[in-house]
C-alpha positions in Angstrom: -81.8 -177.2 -144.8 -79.1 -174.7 -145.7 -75.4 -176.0 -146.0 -73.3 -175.1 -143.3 -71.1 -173.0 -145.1 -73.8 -170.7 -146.0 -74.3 -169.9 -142.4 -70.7 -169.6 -140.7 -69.0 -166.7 -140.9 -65.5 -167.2 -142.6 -62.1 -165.3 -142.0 -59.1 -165.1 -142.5 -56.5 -165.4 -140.1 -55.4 -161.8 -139.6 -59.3 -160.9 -140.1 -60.0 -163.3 -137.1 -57.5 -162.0 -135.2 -58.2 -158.2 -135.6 -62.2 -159.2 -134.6 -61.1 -161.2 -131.8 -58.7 -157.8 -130.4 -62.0 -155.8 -131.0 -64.4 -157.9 -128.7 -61.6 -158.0 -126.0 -61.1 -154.4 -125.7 -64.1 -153.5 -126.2 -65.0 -155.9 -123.0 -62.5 -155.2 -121.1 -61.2 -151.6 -121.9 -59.5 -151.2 -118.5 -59.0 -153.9 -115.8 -57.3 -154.5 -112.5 -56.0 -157.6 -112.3 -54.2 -159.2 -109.0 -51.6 -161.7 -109.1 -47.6 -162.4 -108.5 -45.3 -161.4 -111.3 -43.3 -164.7 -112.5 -40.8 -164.4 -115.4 -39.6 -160.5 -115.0 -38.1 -159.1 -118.2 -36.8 -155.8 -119.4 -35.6 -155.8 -122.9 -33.0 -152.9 -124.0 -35.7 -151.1 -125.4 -37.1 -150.4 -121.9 -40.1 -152.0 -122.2 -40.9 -155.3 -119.4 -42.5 -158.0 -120.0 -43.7 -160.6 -117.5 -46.7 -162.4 -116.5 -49.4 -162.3 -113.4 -50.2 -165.3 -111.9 -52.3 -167.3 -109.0 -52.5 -171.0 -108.2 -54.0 -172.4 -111.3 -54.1 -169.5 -114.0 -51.0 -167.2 -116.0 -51.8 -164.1 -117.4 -48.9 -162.4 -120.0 -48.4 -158.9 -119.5 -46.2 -155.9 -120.8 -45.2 -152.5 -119.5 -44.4 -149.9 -122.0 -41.2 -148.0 -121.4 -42.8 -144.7 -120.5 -45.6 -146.6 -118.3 -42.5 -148.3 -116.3 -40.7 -145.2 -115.4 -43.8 -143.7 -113.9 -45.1 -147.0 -112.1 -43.5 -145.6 -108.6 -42.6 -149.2 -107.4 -39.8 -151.6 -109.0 -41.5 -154.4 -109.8 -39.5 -157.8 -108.9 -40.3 -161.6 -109.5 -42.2 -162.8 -106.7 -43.7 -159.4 -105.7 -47.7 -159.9 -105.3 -49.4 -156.9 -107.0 -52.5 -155.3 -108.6 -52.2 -154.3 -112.0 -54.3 -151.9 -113.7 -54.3 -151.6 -117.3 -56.2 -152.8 -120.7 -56.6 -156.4 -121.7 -55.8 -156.6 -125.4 -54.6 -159.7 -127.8 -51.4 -160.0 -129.8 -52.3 -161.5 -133.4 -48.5 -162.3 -133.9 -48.8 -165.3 -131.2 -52.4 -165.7 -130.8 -52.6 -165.0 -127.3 -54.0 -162.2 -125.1 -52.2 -160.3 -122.7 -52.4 -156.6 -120.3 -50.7 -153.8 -121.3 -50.1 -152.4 -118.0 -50.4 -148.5 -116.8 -50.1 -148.4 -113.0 -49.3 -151.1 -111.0 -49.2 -151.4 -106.7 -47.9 -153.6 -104.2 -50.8 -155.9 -103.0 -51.0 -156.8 -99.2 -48.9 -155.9 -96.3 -47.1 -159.2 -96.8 -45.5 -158.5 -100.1 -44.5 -155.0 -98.9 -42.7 -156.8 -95.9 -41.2 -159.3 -98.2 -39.9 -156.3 -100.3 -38.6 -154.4 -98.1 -36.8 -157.0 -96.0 -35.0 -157.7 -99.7 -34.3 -154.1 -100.3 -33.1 -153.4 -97.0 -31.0 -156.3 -97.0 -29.5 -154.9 -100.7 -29.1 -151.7 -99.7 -27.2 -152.6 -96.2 -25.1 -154.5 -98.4 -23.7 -151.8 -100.4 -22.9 -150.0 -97.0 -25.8 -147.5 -97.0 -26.5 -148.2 -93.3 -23.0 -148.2 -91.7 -22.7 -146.0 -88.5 -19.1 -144.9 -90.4 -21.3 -142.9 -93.0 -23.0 -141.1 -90.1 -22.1 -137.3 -89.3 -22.8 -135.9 -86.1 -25.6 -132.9 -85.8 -24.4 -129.5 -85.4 -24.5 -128.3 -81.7 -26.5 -125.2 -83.3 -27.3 -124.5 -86.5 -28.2 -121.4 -88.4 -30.7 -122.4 -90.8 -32.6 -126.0 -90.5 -33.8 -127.3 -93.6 -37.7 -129.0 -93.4 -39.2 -131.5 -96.1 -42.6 -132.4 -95.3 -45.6 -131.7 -96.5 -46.7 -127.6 -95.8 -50.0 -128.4 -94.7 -51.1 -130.4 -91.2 -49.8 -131.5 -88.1 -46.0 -132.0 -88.5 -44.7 -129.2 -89.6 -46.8 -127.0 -87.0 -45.2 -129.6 -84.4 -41.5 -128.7 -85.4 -41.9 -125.4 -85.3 -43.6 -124.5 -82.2 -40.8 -127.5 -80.5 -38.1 -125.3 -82.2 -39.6 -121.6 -81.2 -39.7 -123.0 -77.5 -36.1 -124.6 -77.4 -34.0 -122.0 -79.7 -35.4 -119.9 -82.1 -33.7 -120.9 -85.6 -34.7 -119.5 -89.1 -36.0 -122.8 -91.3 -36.4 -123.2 -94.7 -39.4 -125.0 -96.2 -39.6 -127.9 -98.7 -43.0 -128.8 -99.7 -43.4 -132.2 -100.6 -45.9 -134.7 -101.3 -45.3 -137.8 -98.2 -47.6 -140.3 -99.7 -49.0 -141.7 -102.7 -47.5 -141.6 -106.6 -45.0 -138.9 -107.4 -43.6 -138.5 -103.4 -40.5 -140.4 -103.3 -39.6 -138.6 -106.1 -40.4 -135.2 -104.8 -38.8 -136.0 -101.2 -35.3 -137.5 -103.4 -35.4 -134.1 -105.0 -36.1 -131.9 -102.2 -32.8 -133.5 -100.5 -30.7 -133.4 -103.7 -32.6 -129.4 -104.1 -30.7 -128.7 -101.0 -27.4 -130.3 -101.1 -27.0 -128.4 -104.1 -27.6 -125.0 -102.9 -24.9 -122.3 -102.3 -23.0 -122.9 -99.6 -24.4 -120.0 -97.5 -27.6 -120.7 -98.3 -27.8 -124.4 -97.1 -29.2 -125.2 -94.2 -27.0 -127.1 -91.5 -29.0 -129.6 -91.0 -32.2 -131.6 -92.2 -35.7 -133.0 -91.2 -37.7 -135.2 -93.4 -40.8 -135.8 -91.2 -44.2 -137.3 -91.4 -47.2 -138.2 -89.3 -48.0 -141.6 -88.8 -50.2 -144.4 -91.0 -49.8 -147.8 -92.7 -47.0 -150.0 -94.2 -48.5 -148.4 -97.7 -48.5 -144.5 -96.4 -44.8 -144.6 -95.3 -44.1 -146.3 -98.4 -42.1 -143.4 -100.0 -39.8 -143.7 -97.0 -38.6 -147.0 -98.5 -38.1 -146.4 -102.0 -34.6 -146.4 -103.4 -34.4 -143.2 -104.5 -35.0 -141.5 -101.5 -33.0 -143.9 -99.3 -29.8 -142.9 -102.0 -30.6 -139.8 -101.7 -30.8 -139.3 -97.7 -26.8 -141.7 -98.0 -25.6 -139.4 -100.5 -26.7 -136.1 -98.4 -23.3 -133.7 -97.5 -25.9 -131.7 -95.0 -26.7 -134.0 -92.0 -29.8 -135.7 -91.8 -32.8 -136.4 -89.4 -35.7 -138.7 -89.9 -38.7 -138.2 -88.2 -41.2 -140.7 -90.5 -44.6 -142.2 -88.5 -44.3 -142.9 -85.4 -42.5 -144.0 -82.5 -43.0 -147.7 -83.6 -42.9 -147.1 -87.3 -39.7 -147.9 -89.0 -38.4 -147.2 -92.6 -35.2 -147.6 -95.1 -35.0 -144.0 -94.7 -34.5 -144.2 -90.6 -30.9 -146.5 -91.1 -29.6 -144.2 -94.0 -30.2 -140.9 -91.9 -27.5 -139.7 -89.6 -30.1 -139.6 -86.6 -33.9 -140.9 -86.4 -36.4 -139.4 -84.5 -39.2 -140.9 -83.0 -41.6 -138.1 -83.9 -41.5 -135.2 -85.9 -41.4 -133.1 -82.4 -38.6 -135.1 -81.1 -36.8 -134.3 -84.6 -36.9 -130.6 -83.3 -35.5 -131.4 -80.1 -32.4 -133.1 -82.0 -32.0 -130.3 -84.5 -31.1 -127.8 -81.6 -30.7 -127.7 -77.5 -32.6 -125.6 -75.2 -31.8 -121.6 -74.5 -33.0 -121.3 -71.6 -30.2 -124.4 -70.1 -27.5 -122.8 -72.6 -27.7 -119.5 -70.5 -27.7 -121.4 -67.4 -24.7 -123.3 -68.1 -22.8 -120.3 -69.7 -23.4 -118.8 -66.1 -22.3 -121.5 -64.1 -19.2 -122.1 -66.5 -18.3 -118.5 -66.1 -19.1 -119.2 -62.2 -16.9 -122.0 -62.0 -14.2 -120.3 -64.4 -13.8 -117.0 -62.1 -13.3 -119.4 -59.2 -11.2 -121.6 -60.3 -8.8 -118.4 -61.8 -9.0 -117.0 -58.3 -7.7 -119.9 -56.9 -4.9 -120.1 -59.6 -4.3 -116.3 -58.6 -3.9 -117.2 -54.9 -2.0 -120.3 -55.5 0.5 -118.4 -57.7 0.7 -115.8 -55.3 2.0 -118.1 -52.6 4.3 -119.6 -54.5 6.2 -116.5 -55.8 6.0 -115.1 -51.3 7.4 -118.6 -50.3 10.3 -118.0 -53.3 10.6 -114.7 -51.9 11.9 -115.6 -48.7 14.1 -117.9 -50.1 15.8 -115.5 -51.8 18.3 -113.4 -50.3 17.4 -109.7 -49.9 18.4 -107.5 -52.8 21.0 -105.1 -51.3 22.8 -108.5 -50.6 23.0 -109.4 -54.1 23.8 -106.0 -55.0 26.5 -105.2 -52.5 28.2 -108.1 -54.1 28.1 -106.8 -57.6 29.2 -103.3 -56.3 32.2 -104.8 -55.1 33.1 -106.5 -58.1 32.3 -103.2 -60.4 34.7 -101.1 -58.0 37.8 -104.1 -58.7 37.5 -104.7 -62.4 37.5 -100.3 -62.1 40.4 -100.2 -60.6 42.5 -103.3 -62.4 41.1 -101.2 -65.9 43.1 -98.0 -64.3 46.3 -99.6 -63.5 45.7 -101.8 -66.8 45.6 -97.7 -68.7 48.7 -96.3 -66.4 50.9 -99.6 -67.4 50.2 -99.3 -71.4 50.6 -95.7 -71.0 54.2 -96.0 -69.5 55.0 -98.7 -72.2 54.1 -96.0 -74.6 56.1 -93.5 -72.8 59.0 -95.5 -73.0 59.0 -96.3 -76.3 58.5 -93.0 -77.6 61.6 -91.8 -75.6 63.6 -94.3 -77.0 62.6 -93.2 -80.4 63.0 -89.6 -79.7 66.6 -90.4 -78.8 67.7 -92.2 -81.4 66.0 -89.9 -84.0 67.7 -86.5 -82.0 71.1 -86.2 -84.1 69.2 -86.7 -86.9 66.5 -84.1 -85.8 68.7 -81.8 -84.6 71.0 -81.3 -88.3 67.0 -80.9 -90.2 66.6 -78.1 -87.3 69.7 -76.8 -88.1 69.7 -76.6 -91.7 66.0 -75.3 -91.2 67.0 -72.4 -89.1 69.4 -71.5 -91.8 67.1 -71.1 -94.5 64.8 -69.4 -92.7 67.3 -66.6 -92.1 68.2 -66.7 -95.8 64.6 -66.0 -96.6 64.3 -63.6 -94.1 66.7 -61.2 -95.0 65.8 -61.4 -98.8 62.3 -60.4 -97.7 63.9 -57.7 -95.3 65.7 -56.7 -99.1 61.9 -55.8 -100.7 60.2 -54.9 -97.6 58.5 -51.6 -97.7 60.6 -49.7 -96.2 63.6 -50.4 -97.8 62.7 -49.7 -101.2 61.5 -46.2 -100.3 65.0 -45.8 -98.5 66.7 -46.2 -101.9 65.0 -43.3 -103.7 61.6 -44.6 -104.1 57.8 -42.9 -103.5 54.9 -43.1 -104.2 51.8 -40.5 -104.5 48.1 -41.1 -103.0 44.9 -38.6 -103.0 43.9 -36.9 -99.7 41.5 -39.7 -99.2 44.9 -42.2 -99.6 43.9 -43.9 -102.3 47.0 -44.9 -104.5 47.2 -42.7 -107.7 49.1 -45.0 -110.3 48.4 -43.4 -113.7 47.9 -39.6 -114.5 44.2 -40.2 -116.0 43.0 -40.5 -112.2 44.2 -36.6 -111.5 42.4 -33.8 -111.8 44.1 -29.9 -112.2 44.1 -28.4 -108.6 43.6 -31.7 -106.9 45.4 -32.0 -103.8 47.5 -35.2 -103.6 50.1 -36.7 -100.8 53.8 -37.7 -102.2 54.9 -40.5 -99.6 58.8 -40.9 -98.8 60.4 -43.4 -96.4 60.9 -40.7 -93.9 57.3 -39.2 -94.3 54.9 -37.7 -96.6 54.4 -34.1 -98.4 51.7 -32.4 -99.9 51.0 -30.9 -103.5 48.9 -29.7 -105.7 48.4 -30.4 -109.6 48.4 -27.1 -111.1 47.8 -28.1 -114.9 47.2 -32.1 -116.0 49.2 -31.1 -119.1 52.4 -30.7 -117.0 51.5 -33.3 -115.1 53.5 -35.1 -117.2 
């Protein structure tokens, strides 16, 4: 008989370990394992640890930091789930544990649980309040869509919207179920919030046919429930329907029961809009008529009361024709005050007046005479003449004669003629 330690296998710790992480991942390379998470944990490196658990059993588990960010739920202590991933040991505490990958809410139970607690969070931080809400535009320009381009729904809006009012609508194709959509429908209402202003739509529709608690789901993550709160551009919800509720329904400024009755909110019907512009303008012309008559009898029953115009004129008349007459005497009195005074100035300035006249008269004669002294005349009477051509141009200076030119010599009793016989004896 050999000795026992001929035929055990020996290792050492670390090489017992290692051997032991081979067989379980080799046996169990990827799982799905169902249970409640107890003992939630997220370290600052972003990576969660916690464990799965039933009624008699605890399995550890960890979630990588990149695996956690995509998982598309928020995993919370309590929370019933499946867990996919790979079943692995860790040597450092002798233990095994699963290293989840994907992870989803198990039963309609723990999604009502959930969303009772996240509604009632999210309430809490005022998501819900009817003071948030902003009332639709009577009629928009451009309406804004975020479903998913292909089916039922978004045929259903736009034939409602063609046979109510015609209004140009702008696509967002999204993803409305399963990983990766609340994340799509969060950015499709952030993707137009953040548009140029004439390029946003007035108002939006996020819409979806009808299904489970777990094909709605979307409708009730946190992202998308921020997102619709946040929203500047009004918001419609039109998600399952007529019985199916979601987070996304309280944080929206109006919820539809269906997709089609989304349409009917998002704008009103032509055909009544001409109808009431027509009755309006109806009722308008009417109602200015009777204004017009109204007014009209007021001003006739003022008219009578009023005295006729030639009354009121005959009145004024007289009143122009006496302040007329009290200006004429008013101009004959100032202008005898001025007479009066003028005459009484004129006298006591005569004497004076009269000795300047005389004085004046005096001088005048003076001058007079002495200008009578060099007039003309006078100096020709005292010996004087003075020669001119035949043309009677004065002659002044021999250089403007000529020999045989005739020439006039003027005396103060009449004028002679004469010839120049020689310049030389002009002279």
């Amino acid at each position: 008989m050999l000795p026992l330690a001929s035929i055990i296998p020996e290792y050492t710790v670390t090489e017992l370990s290692f051997a032991l992480k081979k067989v379980v991942e080799a046996g169990f390379a990827r799982v799905r394992v169902r249970g409640e998470i107890s003992g939630l944990k997220r370290h600052t490196s972003g990576h969660v640890y916690f464990a799965l658990k039933d009624q008699e059993t605890l399995l550890d588990a960890v979630c990588w930091r990149g695996s956690f960010q995509n998982l598309g739920i928020a995993p919370l202590d309590g929370m019933e789930v499946i867990a996919t991933g790979r079943l692995t040991t860790y040597p450092g505490r002798s233990k095994y544990q699963i290293v989840v990958e994907t992870m989803e809410i198990a039963g309609e139970g723990a999604l009502l649980k959930l969303l009772e607690a996240r509604k009632k969070k999210l309430a809490a931080e005022g998501l819900f309040d009817e003071s948030r809400k902003r009332p639709l535009p009577f009629l928009p320009e451009l309406i804004g869509i975020i479903t998913s381009p292909t089916g039922a729904v978004i045929q259903d809006i736009l034939h409602r919207l063609a046979d109510r009012f015609p209004v140009p609508v702008l696509l967002w194709p999204v993803a409305v179920q399963g990983e990766g959509a609340a994340a799509q429908v969060a950015a499709a209402v952030r993707g137009f919030n953040a548009l140029a202003q004439e390029k946003k739509p007035d108002v939006l529709i996020i819409a979806r046919g009808g299904g489970s608690l777990e094909d709605l789901w979307a409708f009730n993550e946190e992202s998308v429930v921020r997102a619709v709160a946040e929203s500047e551009i009004p918001v419609i919800s039109a998600i399952g329907h007529e019985t199916d509720v979601t987070l996304v329904d309280f944080a929206a400024d109006k919820r539809a029961p269906t997709p089609t009755a989304a349409a009917e909110f998002a704008v009103p019907v032509r055909a009544h809009l001409a109808h009431t512009l027509l009755q309006s303008g109806a009722q308008l012309g009417t109602r200015l008529h009777h204004l017009l008559s109204l007014y009209e009898s007021h001003l006739e029953a003022l008219r009578r009361g009023l005295p006729p115009l030639s009354v009121w004129l005959e009145d004024y008349l007289q009143k122009l024709d006496e302040v007329f007459e009290r200006c004429i005497k008013a101009e004959e009195r100032f202008m005898q005050q001025k007479s009066v005074a003028l005459d009484h100035v004129t006298g006591r300035m005569a004497p004076a007046l009269a000795t300047i006249m005389q004085h004046i008269n005096y001088r005048i004669m003076a001058t007079g005479q002495l200008l009578e002294s060099y007039s003309y005349t006078r100096t020709l009477e005292r010996g004087f003449s003075f020669i001119t051509g035949m043309d009677q141009i004065l002659i002044t200076s021999k250089t403007q004669t000529t020999p045989h030119q005739k020439i006039q010599i003027h005396f103060h009793d009449g004028a002679t003629s004469a010839e120049i016989l020689d310049k030389e004896n002009c002279y």
